[in-house]
SETORZA-923826 format. One line per 3 residues: number of its first residue (from 1); their letters; for each residue z, x, y of N, C-alpha, C. Coordinates in pm, 1 decimal. Example, Ala and Ser with C-alpha at 12.3 -4.5 7.8 and 13.67 -1.06 7.14 Angstrom:
REM SETORZA-923826
1 = AS = 780.0 1319.0 -569.0 780.0 1230.0 -450.0 780.0 1320.0 -330.0  708.0 1285.0 -225.0 714.0 1367.0 -106.0 787.0 1290.0 3.0
//
This chain:
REM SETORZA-923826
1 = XXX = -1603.3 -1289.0 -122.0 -1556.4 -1200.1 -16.6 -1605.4 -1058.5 -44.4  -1636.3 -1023.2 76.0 -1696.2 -832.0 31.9 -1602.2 -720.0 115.1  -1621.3 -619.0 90.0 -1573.0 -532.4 125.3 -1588.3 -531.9 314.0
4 = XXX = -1478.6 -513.2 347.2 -1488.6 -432.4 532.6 -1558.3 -300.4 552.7  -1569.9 -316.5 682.1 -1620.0 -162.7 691.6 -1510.1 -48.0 687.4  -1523.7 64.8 623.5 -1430.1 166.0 637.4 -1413.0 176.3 848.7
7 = XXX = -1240.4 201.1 872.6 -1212.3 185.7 1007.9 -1192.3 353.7 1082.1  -1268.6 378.9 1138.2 -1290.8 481.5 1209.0 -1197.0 554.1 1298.0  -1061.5 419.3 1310.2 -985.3 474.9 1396.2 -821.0 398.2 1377.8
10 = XXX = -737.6 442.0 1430.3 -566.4 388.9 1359.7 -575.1 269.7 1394.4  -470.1 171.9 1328.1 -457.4 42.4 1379.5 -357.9 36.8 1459.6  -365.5 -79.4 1546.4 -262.8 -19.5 1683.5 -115.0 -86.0 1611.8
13 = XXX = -41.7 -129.9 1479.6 60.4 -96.3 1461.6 88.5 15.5 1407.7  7.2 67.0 1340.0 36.3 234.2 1313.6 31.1 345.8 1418.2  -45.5 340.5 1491.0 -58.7 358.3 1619.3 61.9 408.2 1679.6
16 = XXX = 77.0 275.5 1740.0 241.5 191.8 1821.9 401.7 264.1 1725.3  337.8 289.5 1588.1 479.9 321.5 1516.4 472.6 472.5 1509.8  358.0 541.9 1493.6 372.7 666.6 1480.4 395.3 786.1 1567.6
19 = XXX = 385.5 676.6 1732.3 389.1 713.0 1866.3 563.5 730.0 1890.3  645.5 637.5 1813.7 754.6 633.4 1785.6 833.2 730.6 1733.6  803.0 761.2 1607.7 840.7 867.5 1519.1 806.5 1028.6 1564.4
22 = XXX = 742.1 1036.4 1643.0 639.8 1181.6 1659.8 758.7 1249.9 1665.5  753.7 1412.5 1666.4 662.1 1470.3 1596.9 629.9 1422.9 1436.4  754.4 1382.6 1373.6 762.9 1335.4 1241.9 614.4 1278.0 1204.1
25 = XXX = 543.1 1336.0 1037.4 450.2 1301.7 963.3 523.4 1186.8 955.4  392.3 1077.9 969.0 399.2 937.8 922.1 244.7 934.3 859.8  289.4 839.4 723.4 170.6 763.8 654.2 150.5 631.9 641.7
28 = XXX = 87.1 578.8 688.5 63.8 402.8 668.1 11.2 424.3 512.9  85.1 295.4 455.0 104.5 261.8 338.0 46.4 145.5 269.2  109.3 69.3 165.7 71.8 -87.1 132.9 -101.2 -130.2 219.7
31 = XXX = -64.9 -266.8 248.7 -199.9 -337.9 279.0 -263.2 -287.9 451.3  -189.1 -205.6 530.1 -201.9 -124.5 642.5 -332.9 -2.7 601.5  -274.0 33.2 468.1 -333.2 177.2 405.3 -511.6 99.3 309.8
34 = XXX = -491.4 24.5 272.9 -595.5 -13.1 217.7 -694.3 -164.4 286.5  -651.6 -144.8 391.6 -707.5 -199.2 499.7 -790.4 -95.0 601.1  -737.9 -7.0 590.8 -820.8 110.6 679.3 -916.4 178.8 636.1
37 = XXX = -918.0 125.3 448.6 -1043.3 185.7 390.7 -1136.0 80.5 333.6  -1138.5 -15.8 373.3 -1189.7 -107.3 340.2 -1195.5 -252.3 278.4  -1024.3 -266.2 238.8 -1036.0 -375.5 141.5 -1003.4 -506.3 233.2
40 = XXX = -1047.0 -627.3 231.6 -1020.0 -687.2 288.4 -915.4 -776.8 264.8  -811.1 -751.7 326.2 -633.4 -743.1 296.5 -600.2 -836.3 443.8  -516.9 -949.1 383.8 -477.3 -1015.2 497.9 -343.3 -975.9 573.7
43 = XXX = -266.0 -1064.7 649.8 -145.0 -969.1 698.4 -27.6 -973.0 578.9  59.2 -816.8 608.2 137.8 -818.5 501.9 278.0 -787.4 559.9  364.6 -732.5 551.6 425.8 -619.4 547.7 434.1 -518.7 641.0
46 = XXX = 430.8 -428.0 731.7 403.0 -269.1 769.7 479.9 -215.9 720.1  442.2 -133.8 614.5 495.3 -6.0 535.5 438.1 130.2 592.6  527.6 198.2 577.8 500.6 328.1 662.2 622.8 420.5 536.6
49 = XXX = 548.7 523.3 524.1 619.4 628.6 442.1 656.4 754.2 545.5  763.0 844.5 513.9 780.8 927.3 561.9 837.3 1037.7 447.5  861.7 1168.9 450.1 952.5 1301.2 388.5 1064.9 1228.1 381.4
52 = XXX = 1135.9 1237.8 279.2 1279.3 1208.2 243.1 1327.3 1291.5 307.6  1365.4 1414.0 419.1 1401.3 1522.9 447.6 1388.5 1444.8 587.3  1360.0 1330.1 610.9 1294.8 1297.1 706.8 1322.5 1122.0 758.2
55 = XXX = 1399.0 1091.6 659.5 1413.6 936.0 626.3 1535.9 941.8 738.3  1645.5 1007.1 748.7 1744.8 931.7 810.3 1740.3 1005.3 943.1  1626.3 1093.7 1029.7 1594.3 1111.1 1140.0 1505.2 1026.8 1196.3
58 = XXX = 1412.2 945.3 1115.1 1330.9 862.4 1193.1 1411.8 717.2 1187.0  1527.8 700.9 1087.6 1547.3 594.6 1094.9 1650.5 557.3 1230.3  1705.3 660.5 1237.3 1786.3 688.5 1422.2 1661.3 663.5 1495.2
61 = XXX = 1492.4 755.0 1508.4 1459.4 741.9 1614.9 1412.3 581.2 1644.9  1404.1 535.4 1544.8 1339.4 359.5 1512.7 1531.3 284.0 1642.9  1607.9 321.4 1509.5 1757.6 276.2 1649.3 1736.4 289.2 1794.9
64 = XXX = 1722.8 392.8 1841.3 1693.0 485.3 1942.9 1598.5 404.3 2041.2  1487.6 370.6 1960.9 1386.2 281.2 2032.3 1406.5 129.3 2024.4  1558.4 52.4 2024.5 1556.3 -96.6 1997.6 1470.5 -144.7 1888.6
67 = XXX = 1469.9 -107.6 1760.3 1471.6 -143.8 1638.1 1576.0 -184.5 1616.1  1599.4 -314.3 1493.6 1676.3 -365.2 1435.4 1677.4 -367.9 1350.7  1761.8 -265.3 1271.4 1757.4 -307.8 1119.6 1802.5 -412.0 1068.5
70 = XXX = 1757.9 -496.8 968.2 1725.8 -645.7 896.2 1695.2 -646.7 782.3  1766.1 -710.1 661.8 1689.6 -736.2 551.9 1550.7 -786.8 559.9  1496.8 -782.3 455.4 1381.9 -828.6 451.4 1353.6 -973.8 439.7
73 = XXX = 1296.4 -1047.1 510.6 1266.0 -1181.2 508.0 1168.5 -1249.2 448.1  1193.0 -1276.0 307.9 1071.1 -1340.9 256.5 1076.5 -1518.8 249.0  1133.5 -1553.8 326.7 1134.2 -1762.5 347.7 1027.0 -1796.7 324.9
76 = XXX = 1036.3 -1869.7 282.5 839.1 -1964.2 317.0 890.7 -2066.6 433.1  759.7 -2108.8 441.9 806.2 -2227.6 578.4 887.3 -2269.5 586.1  963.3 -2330.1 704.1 1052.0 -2433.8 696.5 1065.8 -2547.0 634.3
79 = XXX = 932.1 -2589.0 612.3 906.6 -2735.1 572.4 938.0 -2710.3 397.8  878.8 -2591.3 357.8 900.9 -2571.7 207.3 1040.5 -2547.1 190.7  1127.5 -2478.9 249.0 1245.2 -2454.5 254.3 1387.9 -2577.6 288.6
82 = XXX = 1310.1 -2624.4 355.2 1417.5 -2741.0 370.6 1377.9 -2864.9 229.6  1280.1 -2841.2 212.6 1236.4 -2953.3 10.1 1310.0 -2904.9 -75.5  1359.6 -2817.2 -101.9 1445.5 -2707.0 -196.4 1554.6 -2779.1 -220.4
85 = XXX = 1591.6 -2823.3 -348.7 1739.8 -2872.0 -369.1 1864.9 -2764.0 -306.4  1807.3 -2612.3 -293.2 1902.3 -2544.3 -308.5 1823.4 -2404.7 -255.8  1778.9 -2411.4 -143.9 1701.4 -2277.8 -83.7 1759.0 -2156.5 -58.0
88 = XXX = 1894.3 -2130.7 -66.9 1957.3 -1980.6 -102.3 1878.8 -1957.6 -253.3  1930.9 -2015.4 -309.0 1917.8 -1949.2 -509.4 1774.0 -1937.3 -496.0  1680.5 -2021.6 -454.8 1531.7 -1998.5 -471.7 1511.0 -1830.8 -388.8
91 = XXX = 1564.6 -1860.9 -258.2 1544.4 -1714.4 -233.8 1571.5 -1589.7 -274.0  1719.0 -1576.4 -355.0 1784.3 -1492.2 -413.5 1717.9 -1453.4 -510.8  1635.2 -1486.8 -594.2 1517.6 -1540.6 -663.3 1425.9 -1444.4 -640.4
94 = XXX = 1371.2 -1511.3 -545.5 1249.1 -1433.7 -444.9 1303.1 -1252.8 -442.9  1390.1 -1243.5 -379.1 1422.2 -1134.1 -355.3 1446.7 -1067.4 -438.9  1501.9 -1087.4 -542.2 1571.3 -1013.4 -680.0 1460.9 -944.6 -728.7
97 = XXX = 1327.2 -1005.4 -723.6 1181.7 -943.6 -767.4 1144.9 -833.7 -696.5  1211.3 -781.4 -584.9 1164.5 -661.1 -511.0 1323.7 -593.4 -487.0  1409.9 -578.6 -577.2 1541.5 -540.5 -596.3 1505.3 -342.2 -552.6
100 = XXX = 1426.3 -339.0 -661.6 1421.0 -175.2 -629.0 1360.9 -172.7 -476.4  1252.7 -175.1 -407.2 1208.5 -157.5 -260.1 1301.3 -158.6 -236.9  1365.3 -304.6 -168.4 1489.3 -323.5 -112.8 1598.0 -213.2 -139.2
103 = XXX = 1629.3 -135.1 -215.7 1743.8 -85.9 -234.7 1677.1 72.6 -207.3  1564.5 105.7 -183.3 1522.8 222.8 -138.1 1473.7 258.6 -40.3  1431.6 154.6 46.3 1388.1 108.8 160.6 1458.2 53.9 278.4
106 = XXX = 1410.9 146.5 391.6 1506.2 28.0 508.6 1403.5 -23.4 567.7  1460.2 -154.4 602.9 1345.9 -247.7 678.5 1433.0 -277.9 833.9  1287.9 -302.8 930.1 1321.1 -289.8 1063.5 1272.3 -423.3 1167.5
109 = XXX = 1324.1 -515.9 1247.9 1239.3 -546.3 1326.9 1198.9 -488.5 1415.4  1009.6 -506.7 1507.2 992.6 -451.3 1622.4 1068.7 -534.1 1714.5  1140.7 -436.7 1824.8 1241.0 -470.6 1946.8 1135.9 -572.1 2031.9
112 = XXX = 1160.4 -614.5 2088.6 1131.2 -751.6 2233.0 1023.9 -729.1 2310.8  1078.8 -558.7 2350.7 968.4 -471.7 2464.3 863.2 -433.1 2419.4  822.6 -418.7 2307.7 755.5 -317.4 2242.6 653.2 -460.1 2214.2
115 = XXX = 509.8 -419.0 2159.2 415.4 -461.1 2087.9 440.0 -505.1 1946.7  392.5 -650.2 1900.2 442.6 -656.3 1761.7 584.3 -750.5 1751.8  602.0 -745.0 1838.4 769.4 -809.2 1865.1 815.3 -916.1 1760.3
118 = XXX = 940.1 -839.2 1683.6 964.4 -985.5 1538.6 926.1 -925.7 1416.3  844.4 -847.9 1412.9 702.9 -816.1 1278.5 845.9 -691.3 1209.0  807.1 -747.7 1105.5 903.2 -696.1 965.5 834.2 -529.0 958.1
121 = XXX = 909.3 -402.0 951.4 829.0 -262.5 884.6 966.1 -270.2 783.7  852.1 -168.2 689.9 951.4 -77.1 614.3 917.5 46.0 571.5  1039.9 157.6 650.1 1020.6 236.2 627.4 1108.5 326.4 443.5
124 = XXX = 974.0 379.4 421.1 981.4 407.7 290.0 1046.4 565.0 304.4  1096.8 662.2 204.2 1066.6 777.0 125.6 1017.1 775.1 79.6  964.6 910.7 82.5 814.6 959.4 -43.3 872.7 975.9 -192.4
127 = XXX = 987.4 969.7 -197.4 1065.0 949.4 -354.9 1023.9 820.7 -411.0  976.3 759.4 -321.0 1004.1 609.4 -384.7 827.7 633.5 -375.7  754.3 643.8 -298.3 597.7 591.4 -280.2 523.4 707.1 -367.6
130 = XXX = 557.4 806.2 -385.3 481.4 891.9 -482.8 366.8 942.9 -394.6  331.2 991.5 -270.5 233.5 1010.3 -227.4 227.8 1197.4 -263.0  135.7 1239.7 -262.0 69.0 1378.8 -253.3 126.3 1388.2 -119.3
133 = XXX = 218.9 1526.9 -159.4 272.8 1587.6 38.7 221.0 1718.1 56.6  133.4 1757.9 -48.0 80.7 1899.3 -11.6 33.8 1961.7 177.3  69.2 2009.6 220.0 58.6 2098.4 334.0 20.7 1960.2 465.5
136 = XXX = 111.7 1822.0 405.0 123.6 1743.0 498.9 193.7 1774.7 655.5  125.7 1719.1 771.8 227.2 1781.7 891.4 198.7 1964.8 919.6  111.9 2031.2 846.4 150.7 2175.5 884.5 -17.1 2195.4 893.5
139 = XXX = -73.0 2169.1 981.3 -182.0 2176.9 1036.5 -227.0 2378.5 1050.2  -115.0 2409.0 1067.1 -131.9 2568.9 1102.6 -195.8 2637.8 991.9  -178.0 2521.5 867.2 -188.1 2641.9 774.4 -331.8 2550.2 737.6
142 = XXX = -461.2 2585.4 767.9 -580.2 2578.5 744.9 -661.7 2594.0 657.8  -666.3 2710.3 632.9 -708.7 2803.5 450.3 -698.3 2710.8 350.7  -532.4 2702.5 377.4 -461.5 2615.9 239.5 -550.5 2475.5 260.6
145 = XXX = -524.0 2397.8 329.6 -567.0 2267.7 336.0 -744.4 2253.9 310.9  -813.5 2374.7 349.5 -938.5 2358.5 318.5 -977.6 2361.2 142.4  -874.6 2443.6 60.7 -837.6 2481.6 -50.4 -809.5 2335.9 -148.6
148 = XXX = -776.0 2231.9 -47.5 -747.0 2103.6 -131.6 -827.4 2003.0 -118.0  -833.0 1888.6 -225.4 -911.0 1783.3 -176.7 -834.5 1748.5 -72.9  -964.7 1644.0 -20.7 -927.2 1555.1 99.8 -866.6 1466.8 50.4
151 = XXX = -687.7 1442.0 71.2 -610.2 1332.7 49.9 -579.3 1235.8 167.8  -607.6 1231.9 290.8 -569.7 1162.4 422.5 -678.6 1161.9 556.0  -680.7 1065.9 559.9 -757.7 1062.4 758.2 -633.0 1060.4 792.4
154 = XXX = -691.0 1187.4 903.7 -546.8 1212.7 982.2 -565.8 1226.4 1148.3  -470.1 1136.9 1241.9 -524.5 1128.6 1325.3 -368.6 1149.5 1417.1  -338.9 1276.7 1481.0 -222.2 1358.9 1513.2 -150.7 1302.5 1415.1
157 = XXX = -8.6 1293.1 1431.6 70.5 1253.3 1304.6 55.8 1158.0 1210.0  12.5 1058.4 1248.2 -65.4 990.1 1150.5 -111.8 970.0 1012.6  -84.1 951.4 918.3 -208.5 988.2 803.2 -219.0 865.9 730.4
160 = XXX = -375.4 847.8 658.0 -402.3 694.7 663.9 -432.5 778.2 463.2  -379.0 748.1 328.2 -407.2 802.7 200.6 -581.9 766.7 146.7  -596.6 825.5 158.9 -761.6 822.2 73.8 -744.0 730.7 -111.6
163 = XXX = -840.2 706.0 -132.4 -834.7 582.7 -210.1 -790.3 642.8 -382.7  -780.1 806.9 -411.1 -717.2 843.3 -507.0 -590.8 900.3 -465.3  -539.2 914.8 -374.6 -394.3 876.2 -298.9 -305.2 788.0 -302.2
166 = XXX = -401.9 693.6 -286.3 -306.1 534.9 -261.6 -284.5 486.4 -425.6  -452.4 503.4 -448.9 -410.1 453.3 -633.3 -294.3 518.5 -731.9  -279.1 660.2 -745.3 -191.3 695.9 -796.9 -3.6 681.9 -727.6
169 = XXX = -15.8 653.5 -604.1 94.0 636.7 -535.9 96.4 518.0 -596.3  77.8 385.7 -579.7 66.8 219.5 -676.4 88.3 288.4 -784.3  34.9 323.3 -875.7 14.8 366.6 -1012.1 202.9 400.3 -1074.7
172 = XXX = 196.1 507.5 -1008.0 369.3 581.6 -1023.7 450.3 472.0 -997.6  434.5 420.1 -925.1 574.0 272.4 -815.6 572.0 158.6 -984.9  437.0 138.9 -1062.5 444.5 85.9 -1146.6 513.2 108.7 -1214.6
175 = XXX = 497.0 223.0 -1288.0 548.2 297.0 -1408.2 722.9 351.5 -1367.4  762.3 325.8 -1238.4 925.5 410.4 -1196.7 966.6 267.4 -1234.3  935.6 87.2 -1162.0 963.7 10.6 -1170.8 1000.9 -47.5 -1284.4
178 = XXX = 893.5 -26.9 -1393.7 915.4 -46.5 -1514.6 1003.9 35.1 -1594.5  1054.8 145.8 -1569.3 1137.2 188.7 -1622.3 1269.2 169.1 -1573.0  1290.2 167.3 -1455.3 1438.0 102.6 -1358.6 1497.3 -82.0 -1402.3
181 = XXX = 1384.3 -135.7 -1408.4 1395.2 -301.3 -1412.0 1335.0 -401.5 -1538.1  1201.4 -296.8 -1612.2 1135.1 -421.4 -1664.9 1020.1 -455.2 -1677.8  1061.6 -511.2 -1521.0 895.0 -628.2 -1500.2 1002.5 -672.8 -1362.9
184 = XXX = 875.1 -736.4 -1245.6 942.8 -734.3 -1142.6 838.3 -766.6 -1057.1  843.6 -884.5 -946.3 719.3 -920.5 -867.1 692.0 -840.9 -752.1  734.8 -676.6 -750.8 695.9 -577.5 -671.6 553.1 -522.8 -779.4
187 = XXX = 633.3 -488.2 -910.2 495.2 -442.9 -985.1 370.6 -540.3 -1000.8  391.3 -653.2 -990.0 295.1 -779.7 -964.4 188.4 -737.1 -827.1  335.6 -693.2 -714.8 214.5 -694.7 -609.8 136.7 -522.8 -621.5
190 = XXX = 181.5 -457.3 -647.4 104.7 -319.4 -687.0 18.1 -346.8 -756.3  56.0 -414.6 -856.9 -88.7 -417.6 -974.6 -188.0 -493.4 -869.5  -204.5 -574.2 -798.9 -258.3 -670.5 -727.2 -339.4 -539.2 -652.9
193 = XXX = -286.8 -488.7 -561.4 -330.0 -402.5 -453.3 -410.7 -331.4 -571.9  -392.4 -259.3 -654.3 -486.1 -119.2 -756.1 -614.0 -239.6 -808.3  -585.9 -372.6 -800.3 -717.0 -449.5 -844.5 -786.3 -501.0 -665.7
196 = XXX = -723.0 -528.1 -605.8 -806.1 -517.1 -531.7 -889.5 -412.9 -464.2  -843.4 -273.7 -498.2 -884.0 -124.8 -422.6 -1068.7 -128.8 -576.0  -969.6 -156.1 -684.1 -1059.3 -154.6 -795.4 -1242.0 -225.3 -757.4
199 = XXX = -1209.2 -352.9 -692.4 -1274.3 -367.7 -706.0 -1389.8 -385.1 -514.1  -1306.4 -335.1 -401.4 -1397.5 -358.5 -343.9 -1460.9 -198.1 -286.1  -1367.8 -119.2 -318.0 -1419.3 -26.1 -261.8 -1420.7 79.0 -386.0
202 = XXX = -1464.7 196.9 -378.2 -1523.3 281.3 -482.2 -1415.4 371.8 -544.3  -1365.6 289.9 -636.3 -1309.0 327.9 -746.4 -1283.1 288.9 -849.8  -1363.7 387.2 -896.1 -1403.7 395.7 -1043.4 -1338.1 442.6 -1158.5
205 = XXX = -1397.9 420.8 -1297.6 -1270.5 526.3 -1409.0 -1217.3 658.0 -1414.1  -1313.4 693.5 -1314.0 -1284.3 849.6 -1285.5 -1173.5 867.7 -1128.0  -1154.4 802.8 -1084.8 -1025.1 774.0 -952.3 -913.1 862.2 -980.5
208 = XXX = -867.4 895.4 -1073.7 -720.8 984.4 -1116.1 -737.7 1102.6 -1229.5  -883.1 1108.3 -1241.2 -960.3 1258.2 -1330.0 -876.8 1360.7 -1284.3  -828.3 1385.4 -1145.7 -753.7 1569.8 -1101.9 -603.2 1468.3 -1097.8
211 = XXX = -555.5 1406.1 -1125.8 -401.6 1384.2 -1123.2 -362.3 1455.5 -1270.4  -267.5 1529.5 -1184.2 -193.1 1633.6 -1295.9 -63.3 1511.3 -1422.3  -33.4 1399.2 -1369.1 50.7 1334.8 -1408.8 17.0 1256.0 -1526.0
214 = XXX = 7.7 1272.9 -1632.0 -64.2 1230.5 -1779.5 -8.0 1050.5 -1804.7  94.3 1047.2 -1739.1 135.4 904.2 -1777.1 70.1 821.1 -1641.3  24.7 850.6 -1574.7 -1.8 753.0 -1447.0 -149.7 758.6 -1488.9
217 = XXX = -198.6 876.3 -1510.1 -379.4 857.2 -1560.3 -398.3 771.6 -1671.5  -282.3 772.8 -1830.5 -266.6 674.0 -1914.3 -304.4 561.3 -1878.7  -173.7 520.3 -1778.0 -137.0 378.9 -1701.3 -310.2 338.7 -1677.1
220 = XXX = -352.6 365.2 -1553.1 -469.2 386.1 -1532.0 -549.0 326.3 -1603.5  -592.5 403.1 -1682.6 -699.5 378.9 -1778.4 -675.7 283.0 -1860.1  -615.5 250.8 -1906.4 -531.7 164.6 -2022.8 -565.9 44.9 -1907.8
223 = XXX = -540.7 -40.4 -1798.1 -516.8 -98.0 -1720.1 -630.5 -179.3 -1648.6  -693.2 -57.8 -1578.1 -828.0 -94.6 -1508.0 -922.7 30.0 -1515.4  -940.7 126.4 -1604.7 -1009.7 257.0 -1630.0 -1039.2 222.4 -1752.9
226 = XXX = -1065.3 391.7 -1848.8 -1234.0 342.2 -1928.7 -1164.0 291.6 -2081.8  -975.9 306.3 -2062.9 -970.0 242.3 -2194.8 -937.8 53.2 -2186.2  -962.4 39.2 -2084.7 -969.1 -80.1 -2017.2 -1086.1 -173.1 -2042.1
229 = XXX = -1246.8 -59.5 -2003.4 -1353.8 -106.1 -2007.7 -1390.0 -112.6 -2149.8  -1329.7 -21.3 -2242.0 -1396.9 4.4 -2381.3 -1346.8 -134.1 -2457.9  -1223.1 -164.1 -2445.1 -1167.5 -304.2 -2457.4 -1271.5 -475.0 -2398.4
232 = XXX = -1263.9 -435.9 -2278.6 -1330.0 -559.9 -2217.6 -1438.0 -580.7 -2156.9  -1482.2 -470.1 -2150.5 -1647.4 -488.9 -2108.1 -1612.1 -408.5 -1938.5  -1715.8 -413.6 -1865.8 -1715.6 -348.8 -1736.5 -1645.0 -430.0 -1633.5
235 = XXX = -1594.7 -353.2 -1552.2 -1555.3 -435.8 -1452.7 -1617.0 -540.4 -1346.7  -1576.8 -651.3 -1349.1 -1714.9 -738.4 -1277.9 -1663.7 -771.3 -1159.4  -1778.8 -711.9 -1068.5 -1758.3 -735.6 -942.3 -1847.7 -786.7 -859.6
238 = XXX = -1853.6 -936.2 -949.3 -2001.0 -1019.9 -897.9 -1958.2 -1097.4 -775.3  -1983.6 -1159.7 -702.1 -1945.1 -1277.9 -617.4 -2022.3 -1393.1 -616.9  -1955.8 -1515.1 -717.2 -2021.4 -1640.6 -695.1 -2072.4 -1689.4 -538.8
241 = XXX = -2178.8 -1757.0 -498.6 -2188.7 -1818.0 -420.9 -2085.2 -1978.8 -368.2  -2047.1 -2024.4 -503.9 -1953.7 -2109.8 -486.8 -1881.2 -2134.1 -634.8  -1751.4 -2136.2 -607.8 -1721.5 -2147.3 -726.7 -1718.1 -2241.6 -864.4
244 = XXX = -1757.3 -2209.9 -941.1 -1808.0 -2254.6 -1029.8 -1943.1 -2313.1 -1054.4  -2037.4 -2278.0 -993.2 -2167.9 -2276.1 -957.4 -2236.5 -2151.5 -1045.9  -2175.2 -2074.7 -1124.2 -2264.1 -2012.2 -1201.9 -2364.1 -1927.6 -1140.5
247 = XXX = -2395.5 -1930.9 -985.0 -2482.3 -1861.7 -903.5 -2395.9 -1757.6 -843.9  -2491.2 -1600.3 -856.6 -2375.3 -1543.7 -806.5 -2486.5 -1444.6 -703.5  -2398.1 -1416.8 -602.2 -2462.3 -1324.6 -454.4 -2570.8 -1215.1 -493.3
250 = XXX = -2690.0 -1185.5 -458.7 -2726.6 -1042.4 -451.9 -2722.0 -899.0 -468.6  -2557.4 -955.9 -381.9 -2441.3 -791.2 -395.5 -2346.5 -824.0 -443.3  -2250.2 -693.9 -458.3 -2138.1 -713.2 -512.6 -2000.7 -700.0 -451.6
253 = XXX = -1893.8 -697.6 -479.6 -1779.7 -690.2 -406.5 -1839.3 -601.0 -322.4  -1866.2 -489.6 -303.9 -1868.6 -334.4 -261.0 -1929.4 -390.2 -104.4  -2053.9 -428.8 -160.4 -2187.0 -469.6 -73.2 -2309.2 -386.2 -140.0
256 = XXX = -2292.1 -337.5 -240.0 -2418.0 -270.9 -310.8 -2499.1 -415.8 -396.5  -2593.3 -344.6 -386.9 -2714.2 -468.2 -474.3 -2688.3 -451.2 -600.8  -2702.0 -597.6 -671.8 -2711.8 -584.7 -842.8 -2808.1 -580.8 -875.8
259 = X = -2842.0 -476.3 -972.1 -2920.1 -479.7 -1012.4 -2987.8 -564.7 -1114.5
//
């Protein structure tokens, strides 16, 4: 599998949700956010972050608009679910692995009328997602924002995190998780997402070089960066032609040629 093309323009559930929330800054998040830069991410989730200053006004305007708030539903099929000696405890299970989200997060269905109808969001705080909020939403102030890297495609309220954005946002969610719980099949799916960003689109050991945060650049490096590579060799981002065929593609995850 190779990389997508970077997407030029919102996806119409971010779209559809941020049309909702306005004026309120919204950021598409999770596999929404690294789908818009390229990785090829199947359906997940809609995660959407907002300002904690900001969490329990959009979560009225979501009411407001026939949203339903709902736990989160992670069942597997029916057919798998009804084989289960005992399909509560398996789920309780399931769920217990994303204890922190859940307990920082509200999750929503889309209403009947609306586009999407049924489809699970969750809306986050930026306490919990770790994103860069520098001079987010305040367009007026220009100077400043030219003054910073580029952290977001931003398209009116909108903002889609650029790929040393999203990584250190994953990065932090690791390292808060592990200190709150442990170990936990939320940090499973983060680590998942920072290896898939790793490897189809361009980021490299240098991805978190200007993060001021010494334990998330650690994390980092130690992980899938250069104390990673000095350990195990480079990161390989070959693509067999079939698996286990020993033959491998031209290009690489990215779509660049091997040399």
């Amino acid at each position: 599998m190779f990389r997508n093309p970077r997407q030029v323009a919102p996806d119409s559930v971010s779209s559809e949700f941020s049309q909702i929330l306005k004026p309120l800054p919204v950021i598409s998040w999770g596999q929404l956010a690294m789908y818009h830069l390229g990785v090829p991410t199947g359906a997940g989730d809609h995660m959407f972050v907002v300002r904690d200053e900001h969490h329990q006004t959009a979560i009225q305007k979501l009411k407001d608009s026939g949203f339903t708030q709902a736990p989160p539903d992670r069942r597997a099929a029916p057919e798998i679910m009804e084989s289960l000696p005992d399909p509560q405890a398996v789920l309780d299970e399931i769920n217990k692995g994303y204890e922190r989200l859940d307990r920082y997060c509200t999750s929503f269905q889309f209403p009947p009328h609306l586009p999407f109808s049924g489809d699970q969001i969750f809306l986050i705080p930026n306490s919990f997602a770790h994103l860069p909020l520098d001079n987010l939403g305040m367009p007026s102030n220009l100077s400043s924002q030219r003054a910073q890297p580029k952290q977001y495609e931003v398209y009116g309220n909108l903002f889609y995190p650029l790929e040393a954005a999203l990584v250190e946002s994953f990065v932090k969610g690791i390292i808060h998780d592990i200190e709150e719980l442990g170990f936990s099949s939320w940090q499973l799916l983060l680590n998942a997402w920072i290896s898939m960003m790793r490897s189809y689109l361009e980021v490299n050991n240098d991805i978190l070089d200007n993060c001021a945060d010494e334990r998330a650049v650690e994390w980092y490096s130690t992980h899938f960066g250069r104390i990673h590579e000095a350990q195990y060799g480079e990161w390989d981002l070959r693509v067999s032609k079939r698996l286990g065929s020993g033959k491998e593609m031209p290009v690489d995850m990215r779509g660049n040629p091997i040399s």
